[in-house]
C-alpha positions in Angstrom: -7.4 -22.6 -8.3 -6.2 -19.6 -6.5 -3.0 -19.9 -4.5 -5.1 -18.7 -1.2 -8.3 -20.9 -2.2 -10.1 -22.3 1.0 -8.5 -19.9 3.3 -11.2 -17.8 5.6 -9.4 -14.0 6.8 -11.4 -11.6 8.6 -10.8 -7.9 7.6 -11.6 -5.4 10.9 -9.0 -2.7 9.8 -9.7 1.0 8.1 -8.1 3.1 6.2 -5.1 1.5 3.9 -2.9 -0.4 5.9 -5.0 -3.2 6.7 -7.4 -2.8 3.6 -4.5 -2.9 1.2 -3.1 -6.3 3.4 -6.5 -7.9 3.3 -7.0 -7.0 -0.6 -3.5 -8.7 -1.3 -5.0 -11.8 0.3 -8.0 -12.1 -1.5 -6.4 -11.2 -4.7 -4.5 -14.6 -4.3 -8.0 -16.3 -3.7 -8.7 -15.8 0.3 -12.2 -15.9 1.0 -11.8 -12.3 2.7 -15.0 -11.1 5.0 -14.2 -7.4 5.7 -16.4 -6.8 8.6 -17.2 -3.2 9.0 -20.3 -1.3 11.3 -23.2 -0.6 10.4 -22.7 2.8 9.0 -19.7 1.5 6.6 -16.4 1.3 7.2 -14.5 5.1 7.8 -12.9 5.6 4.3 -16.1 5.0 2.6 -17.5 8.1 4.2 -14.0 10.2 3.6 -12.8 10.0 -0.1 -9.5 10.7 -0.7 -9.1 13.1 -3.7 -13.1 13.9 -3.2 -14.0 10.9 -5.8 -17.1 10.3 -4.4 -18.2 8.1 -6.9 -21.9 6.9 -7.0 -22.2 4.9 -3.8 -18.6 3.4 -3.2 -15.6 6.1 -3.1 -12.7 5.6 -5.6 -10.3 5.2 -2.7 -12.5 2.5 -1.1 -12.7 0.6 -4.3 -8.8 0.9 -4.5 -8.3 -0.8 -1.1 -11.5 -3.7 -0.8 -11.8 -5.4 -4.5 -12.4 -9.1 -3.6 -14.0 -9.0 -0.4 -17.2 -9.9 0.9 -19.0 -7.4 3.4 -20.4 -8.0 6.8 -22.2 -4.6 8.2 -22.7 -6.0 12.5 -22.2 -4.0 15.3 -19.8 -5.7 17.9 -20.8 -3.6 20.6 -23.7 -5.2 20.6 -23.7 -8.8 22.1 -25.5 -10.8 19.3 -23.0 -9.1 17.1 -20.4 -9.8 19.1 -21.9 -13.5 19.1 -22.0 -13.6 15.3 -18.1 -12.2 15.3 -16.8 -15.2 17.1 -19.0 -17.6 15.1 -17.3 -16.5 11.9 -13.4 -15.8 13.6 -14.3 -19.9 14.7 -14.6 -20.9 10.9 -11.4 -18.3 9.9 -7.8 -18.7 9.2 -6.3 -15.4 9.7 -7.8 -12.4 11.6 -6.4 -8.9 11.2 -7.1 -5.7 13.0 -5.8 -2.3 13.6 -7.6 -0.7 16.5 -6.1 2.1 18.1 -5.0 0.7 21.7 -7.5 -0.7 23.9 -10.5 -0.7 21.8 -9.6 -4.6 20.1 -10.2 -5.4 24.4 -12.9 -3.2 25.0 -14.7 -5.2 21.5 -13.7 -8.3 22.9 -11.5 -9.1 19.7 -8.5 -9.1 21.3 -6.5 -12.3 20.6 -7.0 -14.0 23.6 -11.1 -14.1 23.0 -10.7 -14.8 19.1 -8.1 -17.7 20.1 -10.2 -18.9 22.7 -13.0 -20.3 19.7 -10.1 -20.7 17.3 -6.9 -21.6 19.0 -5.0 -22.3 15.4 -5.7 -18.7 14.5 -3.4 -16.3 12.9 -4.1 -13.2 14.4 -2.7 -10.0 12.8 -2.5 -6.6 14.4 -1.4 -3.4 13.3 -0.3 -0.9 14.9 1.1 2.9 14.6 4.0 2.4 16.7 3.9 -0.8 18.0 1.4 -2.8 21.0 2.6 -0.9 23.9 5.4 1.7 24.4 5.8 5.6 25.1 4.2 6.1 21.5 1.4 3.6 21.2 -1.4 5.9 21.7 0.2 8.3 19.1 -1.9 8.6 15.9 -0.9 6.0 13.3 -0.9 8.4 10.1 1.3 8.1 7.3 2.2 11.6 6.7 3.9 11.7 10.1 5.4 8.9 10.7 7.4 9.7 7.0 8.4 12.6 8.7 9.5 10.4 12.0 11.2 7.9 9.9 13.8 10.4 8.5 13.4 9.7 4.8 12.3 12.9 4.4 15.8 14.6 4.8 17.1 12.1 2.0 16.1 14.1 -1.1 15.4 17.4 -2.2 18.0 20.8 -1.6 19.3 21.6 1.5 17.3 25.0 1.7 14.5 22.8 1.0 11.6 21.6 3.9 11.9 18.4 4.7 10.0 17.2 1.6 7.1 13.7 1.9 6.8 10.9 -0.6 4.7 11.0 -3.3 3.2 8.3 -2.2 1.2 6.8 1.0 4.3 5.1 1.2 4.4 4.0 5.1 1.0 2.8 4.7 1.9 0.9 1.5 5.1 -0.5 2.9 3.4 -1.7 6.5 0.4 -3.3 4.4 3.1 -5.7 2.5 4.7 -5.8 6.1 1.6 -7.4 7.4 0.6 -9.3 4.3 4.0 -11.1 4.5 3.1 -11.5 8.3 -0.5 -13.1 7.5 1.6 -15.6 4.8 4.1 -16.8 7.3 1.4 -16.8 10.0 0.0 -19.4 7.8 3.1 -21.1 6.6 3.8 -21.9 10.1 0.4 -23.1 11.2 0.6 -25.7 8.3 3.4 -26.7 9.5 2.8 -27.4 12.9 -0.5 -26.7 13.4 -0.7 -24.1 15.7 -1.9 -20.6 15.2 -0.2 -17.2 16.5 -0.2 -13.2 17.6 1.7 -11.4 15.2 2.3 -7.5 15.9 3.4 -5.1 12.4 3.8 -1.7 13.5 4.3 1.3 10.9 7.3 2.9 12.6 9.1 -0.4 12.4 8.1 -1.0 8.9 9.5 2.2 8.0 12.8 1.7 9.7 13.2 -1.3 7.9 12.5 -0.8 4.2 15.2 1.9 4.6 18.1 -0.7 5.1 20.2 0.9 2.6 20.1 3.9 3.9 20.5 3.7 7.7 22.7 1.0 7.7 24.7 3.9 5.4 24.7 5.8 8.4 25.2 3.3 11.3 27.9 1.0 9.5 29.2 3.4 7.2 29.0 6.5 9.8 27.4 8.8 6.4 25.4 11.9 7.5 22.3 12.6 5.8 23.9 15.8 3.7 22.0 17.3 1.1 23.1 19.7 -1.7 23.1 22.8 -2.9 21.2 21.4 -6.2 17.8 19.4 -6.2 19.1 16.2 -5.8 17.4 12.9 -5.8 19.2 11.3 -2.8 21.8 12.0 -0.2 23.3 8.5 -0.8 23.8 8.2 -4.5 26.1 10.1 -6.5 25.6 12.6 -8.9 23.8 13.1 -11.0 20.8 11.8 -9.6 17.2 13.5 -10.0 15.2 14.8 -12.4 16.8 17.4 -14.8 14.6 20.2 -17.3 14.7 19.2 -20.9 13.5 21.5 -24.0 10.6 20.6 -23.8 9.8 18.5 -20.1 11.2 16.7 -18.0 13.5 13.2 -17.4 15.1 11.3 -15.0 18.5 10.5 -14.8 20.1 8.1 -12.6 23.7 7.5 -12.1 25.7 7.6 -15.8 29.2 7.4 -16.4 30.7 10.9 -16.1 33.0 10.0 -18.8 30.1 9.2 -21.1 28.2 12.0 -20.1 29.7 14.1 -20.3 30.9 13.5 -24.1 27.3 13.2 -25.1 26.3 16.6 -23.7 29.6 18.4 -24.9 31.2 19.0 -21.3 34.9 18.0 -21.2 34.7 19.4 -17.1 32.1 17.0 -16.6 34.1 14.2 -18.3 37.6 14.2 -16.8 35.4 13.6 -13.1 35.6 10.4 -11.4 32.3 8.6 -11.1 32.5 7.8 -7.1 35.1 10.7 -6.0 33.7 13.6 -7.7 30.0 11.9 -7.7 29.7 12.1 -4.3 31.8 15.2 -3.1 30.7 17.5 -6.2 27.4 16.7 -6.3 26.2 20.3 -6.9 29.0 21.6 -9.5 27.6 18.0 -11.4 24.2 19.0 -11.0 24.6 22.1 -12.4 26.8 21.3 -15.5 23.9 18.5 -16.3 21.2 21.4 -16.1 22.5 23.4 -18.1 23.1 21.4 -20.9 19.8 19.6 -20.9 17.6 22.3 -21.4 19.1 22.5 -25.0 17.4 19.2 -26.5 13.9 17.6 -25.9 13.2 14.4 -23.7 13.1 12.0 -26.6 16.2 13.6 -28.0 18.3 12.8 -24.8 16.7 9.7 -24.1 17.3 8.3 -27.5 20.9 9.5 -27.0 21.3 8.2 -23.5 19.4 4.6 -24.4 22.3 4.1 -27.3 24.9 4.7 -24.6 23.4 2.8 -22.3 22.8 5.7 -19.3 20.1 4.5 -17.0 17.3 7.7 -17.8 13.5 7.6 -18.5 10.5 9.3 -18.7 8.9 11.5 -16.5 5.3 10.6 -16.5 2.0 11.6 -15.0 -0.6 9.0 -14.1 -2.0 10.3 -17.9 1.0 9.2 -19.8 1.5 6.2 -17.1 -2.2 4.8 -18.6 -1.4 4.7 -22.2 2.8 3.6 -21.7 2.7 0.2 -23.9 4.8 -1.3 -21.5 1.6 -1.1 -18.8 -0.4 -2.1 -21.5 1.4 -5.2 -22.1 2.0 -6.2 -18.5 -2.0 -5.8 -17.7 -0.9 -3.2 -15.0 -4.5 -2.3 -14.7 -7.4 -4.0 -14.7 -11.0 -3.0 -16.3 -14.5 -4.4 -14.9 -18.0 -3.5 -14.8 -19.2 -2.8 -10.9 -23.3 -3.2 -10.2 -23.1 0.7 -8.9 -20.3 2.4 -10.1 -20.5 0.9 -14.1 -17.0 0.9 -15.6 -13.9 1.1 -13.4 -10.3 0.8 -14.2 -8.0 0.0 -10.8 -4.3 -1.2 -10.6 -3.8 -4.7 -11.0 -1.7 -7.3 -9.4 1.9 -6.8 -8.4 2.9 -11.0 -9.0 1.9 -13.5 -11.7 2.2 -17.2 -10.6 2.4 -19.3 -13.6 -0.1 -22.5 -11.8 -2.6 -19.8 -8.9 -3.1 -16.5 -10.7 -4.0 -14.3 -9.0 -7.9 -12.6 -10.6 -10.3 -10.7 -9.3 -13.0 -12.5 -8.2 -15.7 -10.2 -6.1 -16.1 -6.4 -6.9 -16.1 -4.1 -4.3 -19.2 -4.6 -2.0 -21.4 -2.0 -0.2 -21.4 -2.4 3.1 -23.4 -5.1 4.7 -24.0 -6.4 1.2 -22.8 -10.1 2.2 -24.3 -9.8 5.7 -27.5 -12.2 4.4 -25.2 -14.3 3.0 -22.5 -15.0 5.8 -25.0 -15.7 8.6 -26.4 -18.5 6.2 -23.4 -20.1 6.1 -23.1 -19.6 10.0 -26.7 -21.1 10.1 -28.7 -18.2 11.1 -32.6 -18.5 9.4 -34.1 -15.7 7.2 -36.4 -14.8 9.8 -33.3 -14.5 12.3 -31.2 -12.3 9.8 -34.5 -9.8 9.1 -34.9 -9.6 13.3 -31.2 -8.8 13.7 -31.6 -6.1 10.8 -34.6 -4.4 11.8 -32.3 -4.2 15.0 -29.5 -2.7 13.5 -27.4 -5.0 15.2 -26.4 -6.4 11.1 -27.0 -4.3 8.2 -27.1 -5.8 4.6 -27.4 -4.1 1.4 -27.5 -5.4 -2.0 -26.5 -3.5 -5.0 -28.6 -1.5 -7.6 -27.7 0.0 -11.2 -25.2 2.1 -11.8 -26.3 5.8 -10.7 -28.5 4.1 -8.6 -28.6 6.5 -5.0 
């Protein structure tokens, strides 16, 4: 049994945040309903990358493994009807409407509390419920630039450079997955249900506690170098250096060690926090210049004898056949009814006694519709009237390459 077995959680969020929470969920065994209009949910129609795939986009499947599908339209009142039936048989209920429009829906919490008062009700947000900024646009890209972890890396003559990574949405998904967890922790508790507001600028103030409490306790400005370095609050050297023949990472060696393995007595007679942190460039320089001499696995056996923290620098190739990934199960293989063979990444926990598995592919929208009115009681007959309505859709899959 699942860790999350028997608990109901109704998905109503796009794009990653939400998807990303609501995956996490049903990954630990949540009986997750992602309920989406008619027309499909708004990534499913805007693949990122342009992997269109056959009918379910590669960034959808990436986001909505282990879900089941409800295609309704809420602005319509027997959908809206059907809506609170299900949030009445539900544990958890997460949303991120732009403001207003969970009201105008009649999803707000007050109306999904009022049929299930012991509800855990989750809603994200861009910049939190209400505020000078809560009808800004929630997007990842710029609240990374609002956040101000773009001026931690790079040179100082550089832009102010983004993540490789949706990282805001990433880290505000966790943020609300945590939420949902202790949402439920609580209610078992003591029984009762709750709001619970995630926001992405708060999420992205918070994983940076390092840093900013750097600058508010320790009074550090955010100064970055000449050089490319990795980050303005670690010493030198820090980043990713040339090699003969790529690249590696280094992160943080002894200067004395260092220095002796690449040949530089300069670089050896510095002190690690002194001359780390106020020579950063002169460092970074002397460390470029002499790795360009040997090849990666030259330095990195080298560096793995003396025990310097380096690696690898890999590409999402080299990342797919690492044995390490291998060995962990990083990624997991399956066959979907309309894509055929897809490899996604995993699970990020193992629980000894509730793996986590997956245990639903990635629907099509509307493709549980027929299913989840059953269980809400509503005939065949009902279900084909409502379709031929559009007020539900349901789907069902075909073969793979199947339009």
């Amino acid at each position: 049994m699942r860790a999350l077995h028997g608990f109901r959680v109704l998905d109503l969020s796009i794009a990653m945040a939400g998807p990303l929470a609501a995956m996490r969920l049903g990954d630990l065994g949540a009986d997750v309903i992602k309920v989406e209009p008619v027309t499909g949910e708004w990534q499913r129609h805007n693949p990122a990358g342009g992997a269109g795939g056959r009918r379910i986009n590669a960034s959808f499947m990436g986001l909505n493994r282990n879900k089941r599908s409800l295609a309704v339209d809420l602005k319509r009142p027997e959908g809206h009807q059907i809506l609170l039936e299900l949030a009445a048989t539900s544990d958890v209920f997460l949303q991120n409407y732009r403001p207003g429009v969970a009201q105008r829906l009649g999803v707000d919490y007050e109306s999904i509390r009022a049929v299930c008062p012991e509800i855990v009700y989750v809603s994200i947000s861009g910049y939190g419920e209400d505020g000078p900024y809560a009808n800004r646009p929630g997007q990842d890209l710029l609240l990374q630039a609002m956040s101000g972890a773009m001026r931690n890396v790079g040179r100082e003559s550089d832009p102010p450079a983004p993540s490789g990574t949706y990282a805001i949405d990433a880290i505000t998904a966790y943020s609300a997955f945590e939420a949902a967890l202790a949402g439920l922790l609580h209610r078992e508790r003591t029984g009762k249900g709750q709001f619970v507001a995630v926001n992405m600028l708060d999420a992205a103030v918070a994983v940076q506690a390092q840093e900013l409490s750097i600058f508010t306790i320790g009074h550090v400005p955010q100064r970055r170098s000449a050089g490319n370095h990795g980050h303005v609050y670690i010493r030198a050297p820090y980043g990713v250096f040339e090699t003969a023949d790529g690249y590696l990472a280094l992160a943080m060696p002894s200067l004395e060690t260092l220095g002796r393995l690449i040949g530089s007595d300069e670089l050896a007679a510095m002190d690690d926090q002194v001359d780390g942190h106020r020579q950063r460039d002169r460092i970074d320089a002397i460390v470029r210049q002499h790795l360009v001499e040997r090849t990666s696995k030259a330095w990195l056996d080298a560096f793995s004898e003396a025990g310097i923290w380096a690696g690898p620098v890999y590409d999402y190739d080299d990342l797919l056949h690492d044995p390490q990934v291998a060995h962990n199960g990083s990624f997991l293989a399956y066959e979907h009814p309309t894509e055929g063979e897809v490899t996604m990444p995993g699970f990020p926990w193992r629980f000894a006694e509730t793996p986590a598995a997956l245990h639903r592919a990635v629907p099509l929208a509307g493709e549980h519709t027929v299913e989840v009115l059953g269980e809400l009681g509503y005939r065949e007959e009902a279900i084909e009237e409502l379709a031929a309505r559009d007020v539900v859709r349901t789907d069902v899959p075909g073969e793979p390459g199947e339009p």
